[in-house]
C-alpha positions in Angstrom: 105.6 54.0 100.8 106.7 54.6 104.2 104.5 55.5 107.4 105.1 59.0 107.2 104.3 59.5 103.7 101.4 57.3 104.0 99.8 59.1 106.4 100.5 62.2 104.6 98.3 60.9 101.7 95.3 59.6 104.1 95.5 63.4 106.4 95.1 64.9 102.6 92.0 62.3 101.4 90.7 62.6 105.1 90.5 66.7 104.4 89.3 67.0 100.9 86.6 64.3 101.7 86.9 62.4 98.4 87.7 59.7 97.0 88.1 61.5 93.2 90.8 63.4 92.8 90.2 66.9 91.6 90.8 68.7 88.3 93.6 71.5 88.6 94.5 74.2 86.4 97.4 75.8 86.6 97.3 79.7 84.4 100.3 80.8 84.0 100.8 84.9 82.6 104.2 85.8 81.4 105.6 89.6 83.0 102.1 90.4 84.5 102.5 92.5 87.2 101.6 92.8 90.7 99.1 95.6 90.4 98.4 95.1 86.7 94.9 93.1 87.7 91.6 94.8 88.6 92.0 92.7 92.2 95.0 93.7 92.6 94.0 97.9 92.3 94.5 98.6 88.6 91.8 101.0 87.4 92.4 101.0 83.7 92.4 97.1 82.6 89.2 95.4 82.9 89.9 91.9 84.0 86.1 90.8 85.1 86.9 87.0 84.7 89.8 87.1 86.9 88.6 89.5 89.4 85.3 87.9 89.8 87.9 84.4 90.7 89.5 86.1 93.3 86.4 87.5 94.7 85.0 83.6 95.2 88.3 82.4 95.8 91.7 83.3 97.9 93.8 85.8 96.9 97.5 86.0 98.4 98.9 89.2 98.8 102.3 87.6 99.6 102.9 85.3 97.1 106.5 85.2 95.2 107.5 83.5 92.1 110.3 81.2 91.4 112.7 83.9 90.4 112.6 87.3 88.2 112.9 86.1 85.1 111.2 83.0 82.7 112.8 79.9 82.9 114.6 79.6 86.7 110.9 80.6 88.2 109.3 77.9 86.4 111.9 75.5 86.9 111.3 76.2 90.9 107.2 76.1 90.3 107.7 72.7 88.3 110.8 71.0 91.0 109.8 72.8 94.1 113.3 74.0 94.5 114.1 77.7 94.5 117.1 79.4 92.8 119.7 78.2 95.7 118.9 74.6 94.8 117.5 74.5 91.2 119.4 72.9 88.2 118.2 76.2 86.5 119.0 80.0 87.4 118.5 82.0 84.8 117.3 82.4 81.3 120.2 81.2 79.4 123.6 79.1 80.7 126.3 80.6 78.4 124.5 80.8 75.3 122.0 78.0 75.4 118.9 77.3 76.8 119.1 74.5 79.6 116.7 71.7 80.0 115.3 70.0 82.8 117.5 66.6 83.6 115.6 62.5 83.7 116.3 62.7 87.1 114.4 66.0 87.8 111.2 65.0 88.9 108.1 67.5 88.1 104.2 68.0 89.0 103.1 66.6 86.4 105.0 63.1 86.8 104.1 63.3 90.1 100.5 63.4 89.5 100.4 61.3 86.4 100.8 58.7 89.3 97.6 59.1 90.7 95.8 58.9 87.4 95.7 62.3 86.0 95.7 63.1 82.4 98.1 66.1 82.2 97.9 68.8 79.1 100.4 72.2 78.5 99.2 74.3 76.2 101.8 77.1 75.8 105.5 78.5 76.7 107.4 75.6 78.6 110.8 76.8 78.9 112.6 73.7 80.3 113.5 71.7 77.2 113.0 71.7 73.9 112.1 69.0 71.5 114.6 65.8 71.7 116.0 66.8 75.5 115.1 64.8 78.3 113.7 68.1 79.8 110.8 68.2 77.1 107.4 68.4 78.5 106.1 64.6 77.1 109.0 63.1 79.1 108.3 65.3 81.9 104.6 63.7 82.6 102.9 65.3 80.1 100.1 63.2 77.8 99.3 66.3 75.4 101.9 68.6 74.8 101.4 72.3 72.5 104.3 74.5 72.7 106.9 76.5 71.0 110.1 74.6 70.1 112.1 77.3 72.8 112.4 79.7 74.9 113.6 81.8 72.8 110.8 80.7 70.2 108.4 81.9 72.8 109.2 85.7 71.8 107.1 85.4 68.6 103.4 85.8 68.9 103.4 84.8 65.2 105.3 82.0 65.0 105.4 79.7 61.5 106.2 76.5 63.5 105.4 75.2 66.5 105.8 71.8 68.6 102.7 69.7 68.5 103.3 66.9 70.8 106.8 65.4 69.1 106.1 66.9 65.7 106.3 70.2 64.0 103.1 72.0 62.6 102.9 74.9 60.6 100.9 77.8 61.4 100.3 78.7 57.7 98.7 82.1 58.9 102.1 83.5 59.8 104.2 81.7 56.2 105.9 84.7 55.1 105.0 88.7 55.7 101.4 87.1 57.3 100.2 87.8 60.4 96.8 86.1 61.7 98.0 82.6 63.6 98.2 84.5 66.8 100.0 82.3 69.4 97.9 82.5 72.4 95.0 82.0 70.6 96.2 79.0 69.0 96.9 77.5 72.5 93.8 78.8 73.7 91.7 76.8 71.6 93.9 73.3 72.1 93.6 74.2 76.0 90.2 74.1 75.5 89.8 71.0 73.4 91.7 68.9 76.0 89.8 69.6 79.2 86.2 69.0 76.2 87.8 65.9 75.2 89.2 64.2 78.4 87.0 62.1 79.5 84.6 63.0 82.6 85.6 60.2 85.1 89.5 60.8 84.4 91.3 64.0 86.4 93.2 66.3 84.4 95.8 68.8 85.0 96.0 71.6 83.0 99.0 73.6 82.4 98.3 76.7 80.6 101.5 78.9 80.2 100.5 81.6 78.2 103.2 84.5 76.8 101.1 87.3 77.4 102.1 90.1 78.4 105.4 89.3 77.3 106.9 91.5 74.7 108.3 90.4 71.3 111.4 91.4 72.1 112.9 91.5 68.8 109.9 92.9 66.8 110.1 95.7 69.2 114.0 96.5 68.5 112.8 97.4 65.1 109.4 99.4 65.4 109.1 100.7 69.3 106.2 98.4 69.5 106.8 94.7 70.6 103.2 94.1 72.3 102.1 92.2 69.3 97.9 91.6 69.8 95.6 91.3 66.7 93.2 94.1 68.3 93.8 96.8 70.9 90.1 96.7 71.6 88.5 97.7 73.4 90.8 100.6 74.3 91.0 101.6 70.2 89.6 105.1 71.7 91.7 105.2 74.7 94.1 108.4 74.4 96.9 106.4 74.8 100.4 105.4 73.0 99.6 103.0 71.0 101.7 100.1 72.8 99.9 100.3 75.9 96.9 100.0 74.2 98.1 96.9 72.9 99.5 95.8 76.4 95.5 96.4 77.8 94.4 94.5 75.0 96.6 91.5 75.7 95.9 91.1 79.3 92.1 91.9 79.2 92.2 89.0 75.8 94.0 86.6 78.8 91.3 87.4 81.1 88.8 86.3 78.1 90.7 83.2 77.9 90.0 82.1 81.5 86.0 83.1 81.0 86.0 80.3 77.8 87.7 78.1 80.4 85.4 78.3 83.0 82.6 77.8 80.3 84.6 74.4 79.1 84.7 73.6 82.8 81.0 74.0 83.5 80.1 72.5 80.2 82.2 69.0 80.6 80.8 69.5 84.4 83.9 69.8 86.1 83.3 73.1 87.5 82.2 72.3 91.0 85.4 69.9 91.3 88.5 72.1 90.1 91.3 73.7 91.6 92.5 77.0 89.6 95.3 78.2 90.6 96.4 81.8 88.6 99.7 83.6 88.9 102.6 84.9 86.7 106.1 83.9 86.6 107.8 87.3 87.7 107.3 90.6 87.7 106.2 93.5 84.9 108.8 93.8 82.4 110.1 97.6 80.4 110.2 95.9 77.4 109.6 96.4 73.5 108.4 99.8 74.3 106.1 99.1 77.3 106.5 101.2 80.2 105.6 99.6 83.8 104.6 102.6 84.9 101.9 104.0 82.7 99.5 101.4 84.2 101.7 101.3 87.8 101.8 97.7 86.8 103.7 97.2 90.1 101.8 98.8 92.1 103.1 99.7 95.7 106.1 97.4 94.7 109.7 99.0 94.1 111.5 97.0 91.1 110.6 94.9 88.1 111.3 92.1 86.1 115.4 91.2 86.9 115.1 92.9 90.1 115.0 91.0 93.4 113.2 93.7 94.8 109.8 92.7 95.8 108.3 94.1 92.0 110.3 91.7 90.5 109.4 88.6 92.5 106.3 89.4 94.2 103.0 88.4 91.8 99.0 88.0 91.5 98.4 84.7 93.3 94.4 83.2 93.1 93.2 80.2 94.0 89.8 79.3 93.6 88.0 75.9 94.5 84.4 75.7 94.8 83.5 74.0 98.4 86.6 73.7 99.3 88.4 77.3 99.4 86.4 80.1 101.3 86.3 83.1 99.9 89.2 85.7 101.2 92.7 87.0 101.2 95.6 85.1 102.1 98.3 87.1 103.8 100.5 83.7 104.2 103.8 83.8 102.8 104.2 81.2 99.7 106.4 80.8 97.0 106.2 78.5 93.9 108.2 75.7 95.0 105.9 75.2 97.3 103.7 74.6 94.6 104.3 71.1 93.9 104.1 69.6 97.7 100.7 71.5 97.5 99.4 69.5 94.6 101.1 65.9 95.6 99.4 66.2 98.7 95.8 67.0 96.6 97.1 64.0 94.1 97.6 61.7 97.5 101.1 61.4 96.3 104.4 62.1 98.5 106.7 65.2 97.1 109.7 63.8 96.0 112.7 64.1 98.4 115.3 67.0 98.9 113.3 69.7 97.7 112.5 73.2 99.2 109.0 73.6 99.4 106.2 73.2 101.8 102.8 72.3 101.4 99.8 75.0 101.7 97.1 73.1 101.4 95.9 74.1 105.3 96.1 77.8 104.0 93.7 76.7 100.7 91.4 74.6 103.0 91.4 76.7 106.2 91.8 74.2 108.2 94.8 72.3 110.2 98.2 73.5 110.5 100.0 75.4 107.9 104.0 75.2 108.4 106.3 78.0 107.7 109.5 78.2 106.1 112.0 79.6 108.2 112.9 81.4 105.2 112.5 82.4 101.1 115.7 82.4 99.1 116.6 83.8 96.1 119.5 84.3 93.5 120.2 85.8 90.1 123.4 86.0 88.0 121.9 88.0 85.0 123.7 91.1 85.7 126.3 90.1 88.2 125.2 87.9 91.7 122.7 89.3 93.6 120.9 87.1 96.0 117.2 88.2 98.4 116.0 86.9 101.4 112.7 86.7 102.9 112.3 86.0 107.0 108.9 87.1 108.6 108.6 90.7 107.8 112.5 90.9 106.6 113.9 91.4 103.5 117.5 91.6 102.3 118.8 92.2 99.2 123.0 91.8 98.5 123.9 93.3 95.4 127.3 92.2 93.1 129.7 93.8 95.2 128.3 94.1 98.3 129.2 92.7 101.5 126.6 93.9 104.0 122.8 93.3 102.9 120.3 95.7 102.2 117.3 95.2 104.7 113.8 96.3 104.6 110.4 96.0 107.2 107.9 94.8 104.6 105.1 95.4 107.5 106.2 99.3 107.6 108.0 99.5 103.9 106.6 97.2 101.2 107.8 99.6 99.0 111.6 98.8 100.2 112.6 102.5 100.7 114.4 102.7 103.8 117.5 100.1 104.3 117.4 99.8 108.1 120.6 97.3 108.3 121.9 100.0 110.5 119.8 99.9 112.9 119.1 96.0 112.9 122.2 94.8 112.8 121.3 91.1 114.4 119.0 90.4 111.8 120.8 91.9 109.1 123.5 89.3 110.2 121.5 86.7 110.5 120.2 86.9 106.5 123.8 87.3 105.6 123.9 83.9 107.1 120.8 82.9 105.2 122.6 83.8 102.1 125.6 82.0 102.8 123.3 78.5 104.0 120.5 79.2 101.4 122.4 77.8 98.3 124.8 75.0 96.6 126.9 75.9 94.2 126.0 75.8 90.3 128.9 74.8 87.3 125.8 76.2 85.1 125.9 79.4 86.7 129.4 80.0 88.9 129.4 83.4 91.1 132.2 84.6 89.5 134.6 87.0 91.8 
């Protein structure tokens, strides 16, 4: 180890004042919106469990994900690279789903080296069963997850990937319907942190798929938010795919409330690090509008955009005696992420990658660096690339040669393009853009 990173590791014991490491969990939702959370101003979604964790925790109002759609974003939260650097980009390369590489070194290998017994329990996205991206040769010790990405679109599913075997759901064989997905994963989540023993860390992953829609269910009957109950908004004078949207997220938020029952029951309450947030932004998908529950809230954009809708998501953190309660108005993004928990593991980040550690921001105390900026890119429907700098943001569109630039501290809505009369700045993203990113042969920027 050298000096630097050893010190890193005692600076990061010396501040947590233990010798044990903690528990994390990380929740992850799938196309939950900015404003789709009770702490976050929606009015119509009851979301107690989570609201009442940001009330004892931190909540970010500036945290972004790893990109605007599924799999890039959480290759950035699992490699701490962002979409300039990462070995993924988007959803699909061609026609295939990519998968992590052996060299590609994730959070949970890097914590596995300081003892921690690491569970997923959900939608992986970076490699299916037999790759070398596939979440038990990734660092994982218990692995329950759909076989793909694409897999992930089914809240019924007949199969799924239990550790390096297949096991049938026999509730969905057929024209049934009663295995639903996130329940399924629920209860394993809940099983491993019950059956890991006491004295041994463990880091949960829990990636669930709601509120994503079943895309292809929702081709076929206008409905694709697939729930076993819209209750408790049966009453609610609403179409009936929103009620089913509510349903989903508030039967999420009664997720997290059996988990922090597990927690306190196995004792580990008092020494865990829960971190919540989604992987982009709301999506209009198999017949959900965004807008009937303003699930972005102040934000312009949604899921594919790079406007801030797209990118910008609920953040939490909560960690009892260790994170004050609050908002967080520092800038993060999800590659930072891993640095964050190597330096709670004691372990060093491995080298070349984008993020930076914001354990001083969780802790309150010491010096939090800043990035000098955020970076994104997406080739989904043509190259469009965003920038964040301070209060800046720019946004360069297929086609474009000049960047679109906003003041987030007067326009988080990203209404007025004031390039014009900034001209230096809008310059110097430009630059950003150009020095932000290596080229990709998975994704080319094609001409």
């Amino acid at each position: 180890m050298r000096r630097r990173e050893f010190l890193t590791t005692l600076t990061a014991a010396s501040a947590l004042g233990q010798a044990k490491r903690p528990n994390i969990v990380l929740f992850m939702a799938d196309d939950l919106g900015y404003g789709d959370l009770g702490c976050y101003g929606q009015k119509q979604i009851a979301t107690p469990n989570l609201d009442a964790l940001a009330a004892a925790g931190l909540r970010f109002t500036q945290a972004y994900s790893g990109s605007t759609v599924c799999a890039p974003s959480r290759c950035c939260l699992f490699t701490g690279k962002h979409t300039g650097h990462a070995l993924i980009r988007g959803n699909l390369a061609g026609a295939i789903d990519l998968t992590l590489r052996k060299e590609d070194v994730t959070i949970a290998e890097v914590l596995k080296r300081s003892g921690y017994r690491n569970g997923i329990f959900g939608k992986w996205a970076l490699g299916h069963l037999g790759s070398p991206g596939y979440s038990l040769d990734k660092g994982f010790d218990e692995s329950v997850t759909f076989f793909s990405q694409t897999a992930a679109h089914n809240y019924y599913p007949e199969h799924i990937a239990d550790g390096r075997h297949p096991r049938l759901l026999r509730g969905n064989m057929g024209t049934q319907k009663t295995d639903w997905a996130p329940d399924y994963f629920a209860q394993r989540a809940l099983d491993f942190v019950r059956q890991t023993p006491a004295e041994q860390p463990v880091f949960l992953y829990w990636p669930t798929t709601v509120p994503h829609a079943n895309n292809e269910m929702g081709r076929d009957t206008g409905n694709g938010m697939e729930v076993p109950s819209d209750a408790p908004y049966t009453d609610k004078p609403w179409p009936q795919v929103e009620k089913n949207f509510a349903a989903m997220v508030t039967r999420m938020d009664a997720d997290l409330g059996k988990l922090l029952t597990a927690l306190k029951e196995t004792g580990r309450d008092q020494d865990t690090l829960i971190l919540f947030s989604s992987d982009n932004g709301p999506h209009r998908e198999g017949g959900h509008d965004p807008n009937f529950f303003d699930s972005n809230g102040p934000l312009r954009g949604i899921k594919r955009d790079l406007y801030e809708g797209g990118i910008r998501v609920p953040f939490i953190a909560h960690w009892p005696g260790k994170i004050k309660a609050g908002v967080a108005n520092q800038t993060i993004a999800f590659w930072d992420i891993l640095p964050t928990l190597a330096e709670i593991a004691g372990q060093p980040p491995p080298a070349g990658i984008d993020g930076i550690s914001f354990l001083p921001t969780l802790l309150g105390r010491g010096v939090q660096r800043q990035h000098e900026y955020f970076y994104w890119e997406f080739h989904e429907r043509g190259f469009v690339q965003a920038i964040r700098m301070n209060q800046w943001k720019g946004v360069r569109k297929s086609g474009q040669s000049q960047v679109e630039l906003y003041d987030l501290s007067q326009d988080i809505g990203e209404t007025r393009n004031v390039a014009a009369a900034n001209p230096a700045v809008a310059k110097k993203l430009l630059t950003y853009m150009e020095l932000g990113r290596t080229e990709s042969k998975e994704f080319p920027v094609k001409a």
